[in-house]
Every structure is written in C-alpha cells, then in structure tokens.
C-alpha positions in Angstrom: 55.6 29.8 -9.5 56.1 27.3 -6.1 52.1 27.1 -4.9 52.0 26.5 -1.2 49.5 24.9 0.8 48.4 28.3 2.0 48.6 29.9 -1.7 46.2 26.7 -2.7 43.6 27.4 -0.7 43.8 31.0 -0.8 43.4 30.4 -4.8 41.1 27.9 -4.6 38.7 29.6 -2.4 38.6 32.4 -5.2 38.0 30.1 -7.9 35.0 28.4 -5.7 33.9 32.3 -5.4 33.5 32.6 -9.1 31.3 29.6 -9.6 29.7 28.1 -6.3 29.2 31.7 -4.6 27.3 33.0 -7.5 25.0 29.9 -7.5 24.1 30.5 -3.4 23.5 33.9 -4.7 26.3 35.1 -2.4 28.4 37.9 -2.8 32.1 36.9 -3.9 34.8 37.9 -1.0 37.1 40.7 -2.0 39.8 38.7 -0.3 40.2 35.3 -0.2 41.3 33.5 2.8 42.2 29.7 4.2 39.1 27.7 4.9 38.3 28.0 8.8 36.7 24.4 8.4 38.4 20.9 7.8 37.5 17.7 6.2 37.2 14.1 7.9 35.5 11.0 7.0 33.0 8.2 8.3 34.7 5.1 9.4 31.8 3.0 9.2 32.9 0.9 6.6 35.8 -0.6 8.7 33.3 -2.4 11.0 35.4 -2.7 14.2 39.0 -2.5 12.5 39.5 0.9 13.3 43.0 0.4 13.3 43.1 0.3 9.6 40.4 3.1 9.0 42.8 5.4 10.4 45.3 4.1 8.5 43.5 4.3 5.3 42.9 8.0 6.6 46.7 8.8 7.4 47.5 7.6 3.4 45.1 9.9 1.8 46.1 12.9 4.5 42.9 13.3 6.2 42.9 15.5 8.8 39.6 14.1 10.6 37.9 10.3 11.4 34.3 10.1 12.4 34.1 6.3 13.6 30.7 4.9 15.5 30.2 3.5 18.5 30.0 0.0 16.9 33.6 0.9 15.3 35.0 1.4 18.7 33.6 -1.8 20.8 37.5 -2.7 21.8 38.5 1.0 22.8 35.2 1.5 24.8 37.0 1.5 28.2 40.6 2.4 26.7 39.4 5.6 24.6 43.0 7.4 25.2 45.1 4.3 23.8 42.5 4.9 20.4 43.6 8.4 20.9 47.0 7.9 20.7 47.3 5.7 17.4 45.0 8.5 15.8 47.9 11.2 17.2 50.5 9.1 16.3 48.6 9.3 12.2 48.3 12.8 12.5 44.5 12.3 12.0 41.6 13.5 14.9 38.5 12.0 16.2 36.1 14.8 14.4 33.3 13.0 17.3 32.1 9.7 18.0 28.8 9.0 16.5 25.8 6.5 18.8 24.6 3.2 17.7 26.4 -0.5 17.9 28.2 -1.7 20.7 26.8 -3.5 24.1 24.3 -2.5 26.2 23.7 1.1 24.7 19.7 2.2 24.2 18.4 3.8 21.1 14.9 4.3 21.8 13.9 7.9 21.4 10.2 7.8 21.4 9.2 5.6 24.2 8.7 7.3 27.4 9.5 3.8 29.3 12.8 3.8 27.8 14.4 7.3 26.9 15.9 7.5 30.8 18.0 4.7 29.9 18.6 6.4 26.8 19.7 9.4 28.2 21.8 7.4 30.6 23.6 5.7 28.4 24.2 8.7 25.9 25.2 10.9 28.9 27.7 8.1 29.6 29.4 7.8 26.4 30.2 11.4 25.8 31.8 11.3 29.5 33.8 8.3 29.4 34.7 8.0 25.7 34.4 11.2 24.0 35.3 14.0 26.2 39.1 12.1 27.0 40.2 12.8 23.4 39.9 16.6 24.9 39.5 18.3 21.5 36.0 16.5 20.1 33.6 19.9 20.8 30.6 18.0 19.3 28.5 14.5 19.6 26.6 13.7 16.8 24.0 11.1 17.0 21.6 9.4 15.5 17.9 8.8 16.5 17.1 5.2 16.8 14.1 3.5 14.8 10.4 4.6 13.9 7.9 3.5 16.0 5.7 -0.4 15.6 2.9 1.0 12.2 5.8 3.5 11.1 4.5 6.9 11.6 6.0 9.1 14.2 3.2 11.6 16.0 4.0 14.8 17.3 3.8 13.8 20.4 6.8 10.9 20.1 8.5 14.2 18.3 8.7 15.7 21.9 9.7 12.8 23.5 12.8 12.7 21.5 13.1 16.4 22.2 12.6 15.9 25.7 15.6 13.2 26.0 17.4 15.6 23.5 17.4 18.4 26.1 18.2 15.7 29.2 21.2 14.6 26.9 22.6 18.1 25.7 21.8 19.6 29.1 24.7 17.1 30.5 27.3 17.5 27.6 27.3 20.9 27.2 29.0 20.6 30.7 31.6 19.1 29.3 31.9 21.2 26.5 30.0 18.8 24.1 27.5 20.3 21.9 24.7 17.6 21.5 24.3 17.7 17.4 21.3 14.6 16.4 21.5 13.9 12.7 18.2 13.4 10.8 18.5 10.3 8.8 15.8 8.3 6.6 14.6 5.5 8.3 14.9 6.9 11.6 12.8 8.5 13.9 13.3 11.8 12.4 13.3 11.8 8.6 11.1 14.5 6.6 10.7 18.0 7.0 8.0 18.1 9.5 9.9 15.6 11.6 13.0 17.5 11.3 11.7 21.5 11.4 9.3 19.8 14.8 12.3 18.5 16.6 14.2 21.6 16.1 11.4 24.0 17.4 10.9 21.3 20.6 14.7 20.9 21.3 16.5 23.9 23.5 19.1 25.8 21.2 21.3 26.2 25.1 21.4 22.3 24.5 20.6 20.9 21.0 22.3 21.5 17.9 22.3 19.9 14.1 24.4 17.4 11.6 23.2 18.3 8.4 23.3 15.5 5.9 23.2 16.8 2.6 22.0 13.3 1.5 19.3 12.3 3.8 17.7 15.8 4.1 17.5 15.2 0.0 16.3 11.8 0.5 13.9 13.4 3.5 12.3 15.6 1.1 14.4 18.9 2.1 16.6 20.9 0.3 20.0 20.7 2.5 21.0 23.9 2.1 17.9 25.8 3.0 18.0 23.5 5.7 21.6 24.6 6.8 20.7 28.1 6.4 17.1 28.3 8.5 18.9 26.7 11.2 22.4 27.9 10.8 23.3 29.2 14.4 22.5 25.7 15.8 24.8 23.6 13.0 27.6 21.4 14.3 28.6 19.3 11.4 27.9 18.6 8.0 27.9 15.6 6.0 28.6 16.1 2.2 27.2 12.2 0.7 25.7 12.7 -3.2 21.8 12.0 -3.8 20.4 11.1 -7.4 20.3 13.7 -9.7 16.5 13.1 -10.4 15.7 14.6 -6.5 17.3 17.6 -7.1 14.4 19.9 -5.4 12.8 16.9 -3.8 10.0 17.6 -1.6 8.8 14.0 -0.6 10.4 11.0 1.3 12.0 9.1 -1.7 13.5 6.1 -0.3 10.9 2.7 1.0 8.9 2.7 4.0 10.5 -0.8 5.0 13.6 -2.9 3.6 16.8 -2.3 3.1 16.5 0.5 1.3 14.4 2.1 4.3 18.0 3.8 5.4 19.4 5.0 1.9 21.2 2.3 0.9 21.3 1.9 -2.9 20.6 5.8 -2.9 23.5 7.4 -1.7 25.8 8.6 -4.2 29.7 9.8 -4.6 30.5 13.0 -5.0 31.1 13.5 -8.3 30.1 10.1 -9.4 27.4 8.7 -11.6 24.0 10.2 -11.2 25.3 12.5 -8.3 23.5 15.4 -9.1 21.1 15.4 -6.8 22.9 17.6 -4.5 24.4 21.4 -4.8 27.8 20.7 -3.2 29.2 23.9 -4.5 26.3 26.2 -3.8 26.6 24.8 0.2 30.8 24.5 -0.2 30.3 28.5 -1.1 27.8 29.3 2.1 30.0 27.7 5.1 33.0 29.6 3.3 30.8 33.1 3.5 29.3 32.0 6.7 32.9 31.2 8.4 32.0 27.6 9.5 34.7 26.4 11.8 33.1 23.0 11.7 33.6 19.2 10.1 32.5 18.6 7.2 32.8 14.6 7.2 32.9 12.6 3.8 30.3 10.3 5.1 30.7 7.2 2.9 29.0 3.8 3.9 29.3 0.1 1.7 26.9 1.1 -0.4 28.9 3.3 -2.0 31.7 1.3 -2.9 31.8 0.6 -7.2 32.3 -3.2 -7.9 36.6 -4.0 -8.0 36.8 -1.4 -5.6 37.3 -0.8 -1.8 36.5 1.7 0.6 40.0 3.3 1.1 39.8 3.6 -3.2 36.3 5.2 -3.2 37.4 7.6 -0.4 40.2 8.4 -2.7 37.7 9.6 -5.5 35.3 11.7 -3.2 38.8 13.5 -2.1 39.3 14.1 -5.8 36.0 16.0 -6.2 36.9 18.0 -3.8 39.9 19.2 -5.4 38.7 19.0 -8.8 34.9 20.2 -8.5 35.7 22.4 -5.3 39.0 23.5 -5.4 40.2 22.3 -1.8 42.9 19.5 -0.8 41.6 17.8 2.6 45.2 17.6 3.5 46.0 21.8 3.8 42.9 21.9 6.1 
C-alpha cells in the first residue's frame, strides 16, 4: 500500500483515538480526519541568528517558527524582508513572542509604568507582527515578580488592566492578545493564573498554555486548557519531571536560575519526561477541533551534552511521530 500524507494522518489520528482519547476519557471519533492544527517551534535558542533557526526549521519540515522579540532585534524595522526568507523556507511566523530587544517595557504590575507598557506592546504587534498578515495571535510573556517576590491581588489587576489596554488595540488588527503564564514571572501558580483570567476581558484577552510551566506552577495543563478552553490561542507542548505528575505546588526556586525552569524542563519523550500527559491533551485539541499552534517550545536547557539545538528539535519531532502518531511536516 503507498501511505500518503493525508492517509498518515488520517491513520494516525485513529491510532491516537485508541490510546490518548481513552486516557482524556474522550469518546473515540467514528471517522478520523486531518488535524485542523499545525506544529511550529521556539527559536529562542538561536539568540539573534534567526536566519539559521529558520533554516534549521526548513531541514526538519516545520511548518511554523515562534522567534522573540530578542531573536528579531535586526528585522525590527524590516519585518517583511524576515517574512520573505521565512516564505522563501516554506516555514510561518506562528507569532512573535515580547521580551529582549531595545527600549521595550516589561513591567506589568506597576501602575507608573504599565502605560509605557501598553505603548510599547501596542507598537510591536502594529509595526512588526501584523505585516506578516497571517500571524492571528501575540503571545506574550508577563515581565518579573515584584521587589519581596509575592504578587497581591491587587498587582493581578494591574496586569489585567494593561492586559485589556493591550488586547483592546490588537484585536483591531485582528491580533488576539494570548499572555503565557510562566514560572518566575508575574503570573505563575494557579491563583495567579485562574485571577488574571477572571480580571482579563475574554473580547480582549486570550491564553498560551504551557504544558510545562502550568506543571511546574502547580496546575494540571490540561484541566487548565479545558476550564478555559474558548479563550486558548496556543499551546506549548515542553516535558516536566515525571515526579510532578499531579503537582499542586510551585516546584521550581523562588530566586536563581532555576526561578524560570531551567534545569526542569524536559523533552518530550526524553528521560524523566513523564511529568506531562501529552497524549491525553494531543487527544482533547483533536476532539475539540483546535485550529491553533502548538509550538515545540525548546530552550538551552534542554539541549543533551554533544548535542545542538537543531539535533534535539529532531528528537521532540520524533515523539511526535512515534508516541503521537503525527509528522509536523503533513500539517
């Protein structure tokens, strides 16, 4: 028999019906059909070489490349020449995330500062995101915790309240705002994360779910992705130890450089990577029709000794055939 690309997905999403649907306690489809989602990757890695992340991308047949603004410091003004040597690869800007890169405020919690904030997110979703034409989302991250650590309720809605200002302006350009809850930032637990939500406007605010962080948060990821399923724009599939499968507390340090996962972020697939259900949440945006990313979301960190990042990439992309049944490049 010759398998197509449409015949492998069609039989792979059965075979991921079998075992993954049945753990999310979903019913199996009675016909299988081509993923309605596709697959990119984070480009962090490549520091400001984004030439050869998309590269590296265009070898292994990725379809998307999630770079961040510190990734993209030469295209900042030029955003349509980085376009074109992505077209040119075959490969698409899935959105371009905050953080690095000149004059460009993070500060989420202080009322003296979030105008700039807003200003300068507003900004960069105008003049660098929305030329690419295609990039429906902006995820972002939050900035740092406030000076003692602990984030009130009160700092909560003053990220919600530059939240709105943000999303209120990209949703005019067709942007959905999507922040990213992420240890050692201002939101990182439950309470932080399930607060921001209720404070944020659904018209304006969405959700990148990070299966790793919301493990290393204390949250199970995909109860996460389900209680606020109408509002998610992206997910980010990164492994967590096995021992915090069911975690309920913040596991990583308060302070360090461990503070922001690193050192507990795991492959997919790799050793001690059991910390999250990949199949059970592969098996709910499948029934739930996501039309999203779903970004391999790989940092340093992550990289084995003898190996680079293009090599590690190549082994996430493996689990996701072999463990999951679906090749990033018929996506």
């Amino acid at each position: 028999m010759t398998f197509t690309r449409r015949h492998f997905i069609q039989t792979s999403t059965t075979a991921l019906g079998s075992v993954a649907v049945a753990a999310a306690g979903l019913s199996t489809p009675a016909v299988a059909k081509p993923l309605p989602f596709r697959y990119g990757f984070s480009a962090i890695s490549w520091g400001t070489n984004i030439e050869e992340a998309i590269k590296a991308g265009h070898r292994l047949g990725m379809p998307g490349i999630e770079p961040f603004r510190q990734n993209v410091v030469n295209y900042l003004d030029k955003p349509l020449a980085l376009k074109k040597l992505m077209d040119d690869a075959g490969i698409q800007m899935v959105t371009c995330s905050n953080g690095g890169g000149p004059d460009f405020s993070g500060n989420f919690y202080d009322k003296t500062k979030t105008a700039k904030t807003v200003k300068d997110h507003v900004k960069f979703a105008r003049e660098f995101i929305k030329p690419f034409g295609y990039c429906d989302h902006f995820k972002m991250n939050n900035g740092g915790r406030p000076p003692g650590y602990e984030v009130s309720d009160d700092q909560i809605r003053v990220c919600a309240d530059a939240l709105n200002a943000v999303g209120m302006e990209t949703i005019k350009l067709g942007i959905k705002l999507a922040p990213h809850p992420h240890v050692g930032s201002l939101i990182q637990t439950e309470h932080e994360t399930r607060k921001l939500m209720e404070l944020t406007d659904p018209r304006y605010v969405w959700l990148t779910a990070d299966t790793s962080h919301l493990t290393l948060g204390g949250m199970d990821p995909l109860q996460i992705i389900k209680d606020y399923w109408p509002r998610v724009a992206e997910i980010h599939y990164k492994g967590a130890p096995t021992n915090l499968r069911g975690n309920k507390k913040l596991a990583v340090p308060k302070s360090g450089p461990e503070a922001g996962g690193h050192g507990w972020f795991r492959n997919l697939g790799g050793p001690d990577s059991g910390g999250v259900d990949f199949p059970a949440i592969q098996a709910f945006l499948i029934q739930k029709d996501f039309k999203g990313w779903v970004v391999l979301d790989l940092d340093a960190s992550m990289v084995p000794e003898g190996m680079d990042m293009e090599q590690n990439l190549k082994g996430n992309i493996k689990y996701l055939v072999d463990v999951l049944h679906v090749d990033p490049k018929t996506v």
